[in-house]
C-alpha positions, -999 to 999 in steps of 0.1 A, spaced: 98 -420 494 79 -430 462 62 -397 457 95 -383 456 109 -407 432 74 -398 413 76 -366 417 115 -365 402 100 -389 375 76 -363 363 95 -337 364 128 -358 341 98 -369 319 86 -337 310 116 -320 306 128 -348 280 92 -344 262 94 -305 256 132 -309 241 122 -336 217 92 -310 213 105 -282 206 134 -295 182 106 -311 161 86 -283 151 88 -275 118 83 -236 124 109 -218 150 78 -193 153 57 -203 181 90 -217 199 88 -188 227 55 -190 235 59 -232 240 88 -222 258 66 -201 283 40 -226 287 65 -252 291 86 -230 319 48 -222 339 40 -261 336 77 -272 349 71 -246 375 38 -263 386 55 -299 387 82 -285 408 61 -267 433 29 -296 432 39 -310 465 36 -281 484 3 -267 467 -17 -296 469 -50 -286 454 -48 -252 439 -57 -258 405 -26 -236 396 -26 -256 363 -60 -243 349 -48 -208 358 -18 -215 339 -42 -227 310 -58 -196 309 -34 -173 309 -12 -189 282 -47 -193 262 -50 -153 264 -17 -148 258 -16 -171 225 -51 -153 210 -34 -116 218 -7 -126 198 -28 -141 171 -52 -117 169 -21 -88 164 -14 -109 133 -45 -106 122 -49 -67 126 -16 -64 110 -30 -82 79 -60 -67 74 -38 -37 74 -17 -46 52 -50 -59 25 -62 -21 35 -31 -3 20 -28 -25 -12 -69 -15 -21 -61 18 -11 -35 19 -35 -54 2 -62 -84 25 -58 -58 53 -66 -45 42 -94 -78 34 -110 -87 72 -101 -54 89 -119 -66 68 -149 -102 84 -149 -87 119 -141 -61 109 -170 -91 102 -191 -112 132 -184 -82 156 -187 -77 137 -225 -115 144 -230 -110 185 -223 -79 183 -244 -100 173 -274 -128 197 -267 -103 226 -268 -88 212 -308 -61 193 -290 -48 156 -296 -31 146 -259 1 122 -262 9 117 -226 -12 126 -193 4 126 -160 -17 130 -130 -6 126 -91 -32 120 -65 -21 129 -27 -24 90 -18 -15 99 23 -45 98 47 -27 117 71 -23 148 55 -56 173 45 -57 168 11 -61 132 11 -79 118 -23 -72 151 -43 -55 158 -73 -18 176 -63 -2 178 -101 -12 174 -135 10 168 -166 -2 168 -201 18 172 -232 -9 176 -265 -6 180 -299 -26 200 -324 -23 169 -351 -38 135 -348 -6 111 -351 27 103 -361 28 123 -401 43 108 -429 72 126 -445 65 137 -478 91 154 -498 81 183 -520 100 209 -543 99 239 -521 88 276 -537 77 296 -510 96 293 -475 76 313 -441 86 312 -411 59 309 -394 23 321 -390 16 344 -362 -22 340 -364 -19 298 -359 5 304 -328 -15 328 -313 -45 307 -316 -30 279 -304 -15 297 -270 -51 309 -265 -67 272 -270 -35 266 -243 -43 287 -218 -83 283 -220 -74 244 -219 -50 252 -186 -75 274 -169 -106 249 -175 -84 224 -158 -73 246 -128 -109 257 -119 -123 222 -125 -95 204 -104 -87 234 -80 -53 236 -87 -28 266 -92 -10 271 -121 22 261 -109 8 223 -106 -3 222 -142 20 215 -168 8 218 -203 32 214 -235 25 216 -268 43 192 -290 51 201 -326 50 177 -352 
């Protein structure tokens, strides 16, 4: 009659120990797996009479060990994946502003001044072209800055002058070839205006 009472004593004891547990912790994370370790241990007391010497409670151990370092280790892949992406992301940035600053470079071997440069990298490792350059956007100018504004009587008024624009669309289309054979890109993905000031 006393190992019952003992064994009912346990079994009270251990149920009010995991409620007082599991209202005090401080992180509602973690409360399922308690919960399953707690519900394989209550089993254990319950059944102890009739299993004697099993050692059902070190397989219990075991498996709720496994189970705990599975879930942990998850967490862990999932950061590392998550570390992966941002430097992955950062490594592409820092290669649009190299491209950026090559494209500038070409742009003032040709006569031209560049005042923006756009360039898009195909940053998805699932498709083919992974790493290369997809689009390119320039707009360049054929004078250094911003130009005062000086006023002057005017004499002679022209229109324009056909020699300079043609000049300038050939400098324009050498620049845009250059940068299609160099990047390997068609014409349609590079965009190059020509800002007057």
């Amino acid at each position: 009659m006393e190992e019952l009472y003992g064994w009912v004593k346990n079994i009270t004891c251990y149920l009010i120990f995991i409620t007082v547990a599991v209202n005090l912790l401080p992180n509602k994370k973690y409360e399922k797996y308690i919960r399953l370790f707690a519900g394989m241990v209550l089993i254990l007391l319950v059944v102890k009479p009739l299993t004697g010497s099993l050692r059902l409670e070190d397989k219990i151990s075991r498996y709720f060990e496994s189970i705990s370092f599975q879930n942990e280790a998850e967490e862990l892949k999932n950061d590392l994946i998550g570390m992966e992406t941002m430097r992955l992301a950062k490594v592409i940035e820092q290669y649009q502003e190299a491209v950026a600053g090559d494209l500038e470079q070409m742009a003032q071997m040709e006569g031209f001044y560049p005042v923006s440069t756009s360039v898009t990298i195909e940053g998805d490792q699932e498709k083919e072209n992974f790493g290369q350059v997809t689009r390119i956007s320039m707009t360049v100018s054929t004078e250094t800055g911003p130009q005062e504004t000086v006023v002057e009587p005017v004499e002679k008024v022209e229109i324009g002058n056909r020699d300079q624009v043609v000049k300038e669309n050939t400098s324009l289309n050498t620049l845009r070839k250059r940068i299609e054979e160099y990047y390997g890109l068609e014409g349609t993905y590079v965009e190059i205006q020509l800002e007057e000031r």
